[in-house]
C-alpha positions as CSV (number, residue, x, y, z in Angstrom):
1,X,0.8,-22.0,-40.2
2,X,-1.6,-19.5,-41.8
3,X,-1.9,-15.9,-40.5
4,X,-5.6,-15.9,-39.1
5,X,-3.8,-19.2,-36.9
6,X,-0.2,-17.1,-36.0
7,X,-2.3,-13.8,-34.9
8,X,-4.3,-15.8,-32.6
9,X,-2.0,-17.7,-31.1
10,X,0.6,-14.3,-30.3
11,X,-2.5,-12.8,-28.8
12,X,-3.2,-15.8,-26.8
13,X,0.6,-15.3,-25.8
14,X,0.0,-12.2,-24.4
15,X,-3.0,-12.6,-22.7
16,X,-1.1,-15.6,-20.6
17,X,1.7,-13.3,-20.2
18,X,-0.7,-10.4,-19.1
19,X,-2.4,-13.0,-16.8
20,X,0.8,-13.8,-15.5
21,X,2.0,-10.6,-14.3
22,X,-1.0,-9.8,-12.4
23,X,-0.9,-12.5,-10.6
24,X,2.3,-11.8,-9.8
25,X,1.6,-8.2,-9.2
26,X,-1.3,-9.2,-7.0
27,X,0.8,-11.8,-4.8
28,X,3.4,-9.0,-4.0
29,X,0.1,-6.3,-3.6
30,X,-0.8,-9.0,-0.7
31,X,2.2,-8.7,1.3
32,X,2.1,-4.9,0.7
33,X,-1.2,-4.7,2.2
34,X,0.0,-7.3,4.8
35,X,2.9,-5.0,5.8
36,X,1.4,-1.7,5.1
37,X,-2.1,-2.2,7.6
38,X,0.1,-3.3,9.9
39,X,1.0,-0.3,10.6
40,X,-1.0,1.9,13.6
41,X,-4.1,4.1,11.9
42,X,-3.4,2.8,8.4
43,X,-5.3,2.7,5.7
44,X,-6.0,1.7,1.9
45,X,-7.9,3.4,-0.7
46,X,-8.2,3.1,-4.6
47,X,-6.8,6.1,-6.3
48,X,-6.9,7.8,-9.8
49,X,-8.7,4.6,-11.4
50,X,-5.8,1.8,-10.8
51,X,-3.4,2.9,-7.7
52,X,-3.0,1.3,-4.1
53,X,-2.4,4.1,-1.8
54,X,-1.9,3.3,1.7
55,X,-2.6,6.7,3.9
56,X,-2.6,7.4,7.7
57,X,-4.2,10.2,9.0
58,X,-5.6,10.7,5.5
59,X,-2.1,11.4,4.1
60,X,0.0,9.3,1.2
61,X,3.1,7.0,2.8
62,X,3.0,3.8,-0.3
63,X,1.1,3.8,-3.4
64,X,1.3,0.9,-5.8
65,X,-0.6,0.4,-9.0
66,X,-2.4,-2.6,-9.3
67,X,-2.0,-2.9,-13.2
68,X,1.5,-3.7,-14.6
69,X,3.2,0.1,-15.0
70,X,6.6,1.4,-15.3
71,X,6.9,1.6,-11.5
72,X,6.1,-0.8,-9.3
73,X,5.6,0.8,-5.5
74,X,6.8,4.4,-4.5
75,X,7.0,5.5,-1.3
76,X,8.5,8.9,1.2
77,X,12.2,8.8,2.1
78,X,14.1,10.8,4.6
79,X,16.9,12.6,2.4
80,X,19.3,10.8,3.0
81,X,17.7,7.7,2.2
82,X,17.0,9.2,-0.9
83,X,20.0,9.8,-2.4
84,X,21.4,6.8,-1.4
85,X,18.4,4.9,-2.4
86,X,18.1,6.6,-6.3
87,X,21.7,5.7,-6.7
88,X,20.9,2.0,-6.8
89,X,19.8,0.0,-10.1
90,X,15.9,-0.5,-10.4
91,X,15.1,2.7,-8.0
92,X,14.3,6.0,-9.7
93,X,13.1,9.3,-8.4
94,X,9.1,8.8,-8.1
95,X,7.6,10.2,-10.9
96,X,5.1,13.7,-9.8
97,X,6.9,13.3,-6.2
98,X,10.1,13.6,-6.2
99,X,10.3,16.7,-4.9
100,X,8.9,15.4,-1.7
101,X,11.7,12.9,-1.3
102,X,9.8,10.2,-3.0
103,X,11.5,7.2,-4.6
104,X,10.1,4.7,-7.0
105,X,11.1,1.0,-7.6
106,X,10.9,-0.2,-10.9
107,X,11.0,-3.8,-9.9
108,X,9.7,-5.9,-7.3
109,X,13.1,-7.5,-6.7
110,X,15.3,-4.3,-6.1
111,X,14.9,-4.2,-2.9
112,X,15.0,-7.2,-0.5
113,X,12.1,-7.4,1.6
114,X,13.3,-6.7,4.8
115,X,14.6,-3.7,3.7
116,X,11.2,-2.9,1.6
117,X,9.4,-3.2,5.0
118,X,12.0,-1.0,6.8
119,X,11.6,1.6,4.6
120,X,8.1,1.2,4.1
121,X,7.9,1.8,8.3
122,X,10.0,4.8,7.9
123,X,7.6,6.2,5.5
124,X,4.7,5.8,7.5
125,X,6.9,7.3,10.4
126,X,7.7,10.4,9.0
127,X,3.8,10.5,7.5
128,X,2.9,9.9,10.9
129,X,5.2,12.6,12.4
130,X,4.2,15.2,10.3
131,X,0.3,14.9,11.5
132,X,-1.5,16.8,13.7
133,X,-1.5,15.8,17.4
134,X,-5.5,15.0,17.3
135,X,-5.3,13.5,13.9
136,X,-2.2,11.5,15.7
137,X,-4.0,10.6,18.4
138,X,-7.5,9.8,16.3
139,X,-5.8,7.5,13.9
140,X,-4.0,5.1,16.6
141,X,-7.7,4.9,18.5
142,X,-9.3,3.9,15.4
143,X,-6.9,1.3,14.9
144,X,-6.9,-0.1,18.6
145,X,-10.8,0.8,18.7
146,X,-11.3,-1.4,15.5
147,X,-9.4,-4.6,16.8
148,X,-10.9,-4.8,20.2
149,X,-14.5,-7.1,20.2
150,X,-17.4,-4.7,21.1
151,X,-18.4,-5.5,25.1
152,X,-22.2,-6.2,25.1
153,X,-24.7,-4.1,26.9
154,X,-26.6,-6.3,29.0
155,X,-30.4,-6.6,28.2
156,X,-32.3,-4.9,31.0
157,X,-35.2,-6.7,32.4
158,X,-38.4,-5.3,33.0
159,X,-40.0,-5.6,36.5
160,X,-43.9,-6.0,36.5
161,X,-45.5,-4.3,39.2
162,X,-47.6,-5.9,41.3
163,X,-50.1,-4.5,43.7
């Protein structure tokens, strides 16, 4: 094999291999979504060029990056959780956030799901707590507000008078 021919077929390798971890990436980003705007008031926005962060009341609970990184979805943890959680294989403390009791998991599978959405409802809980009553109270009405099908005023008719 020449090595014009080699070089473009590692390339090629990589590519399919890039390919296939974001479509991975993106199938798990799905049920994150899924799970994550569940949740009363919540939100998503696109962050510092490449990040998932899912907010309520306009304050962090999950982020994810949506290109393959070292760190696959960090979210808040009560302190407890926390320690128990970093003691585990695949979960670190999250990197820039630790000191606010975030963790980080540096796989998809080190946590099974039902326990991913547990915790992921804990975060948002605790978010959610920490929030100002009206913001409280303006995030769940948006939510219900945005579900519920507009009534329709009815069209008045005109009456022509008649003399």
């Amino acid at each position: 094999m020449t090595l014009a021919r080699e070089r473009r077929t590692c390339i090629s390798t990589r590519r399919a291999r890039r390919s296939l971890c974001l479509t991975i990436l993106l199938m798990n980003v799905d049920w994150l979504r899924e799970v994550c705007l569940s949740f009363p008031g919540a939100t998503e926005q696109i962050q510092w060029g490449n990040d998932l962060l899912f907010k309520v009341g306009g304050k962090m609970f999950a982020i994810t990056p949506l290109e393959p990184a070292s760190v696959f979805l960090s979210f808040k943890a009560s302190p407890e959780t926390f320690v128990e959680l970093t003691e585990r294989a695949g979960i670190i403390p999250a990197p820039y956030l630790a000191r606010a009791q975030w963790v980080a998991l540096q796989t998809k599978d080190a946590l099974p799901a039902e326990e991913l959405a547990r915790l992921l409802r804990e975060s948002y809980d605790m978010v959610f707590a920490k929030l100002p009553r009206k913001v409280r109270g303006t995030a769940i009405a948006a939510k219900s507000a945005a579900r519920k099908p507009r009534a329709r005023k009815a069209a008045k008719k005109k009456r022509s008078r008649s003399r």
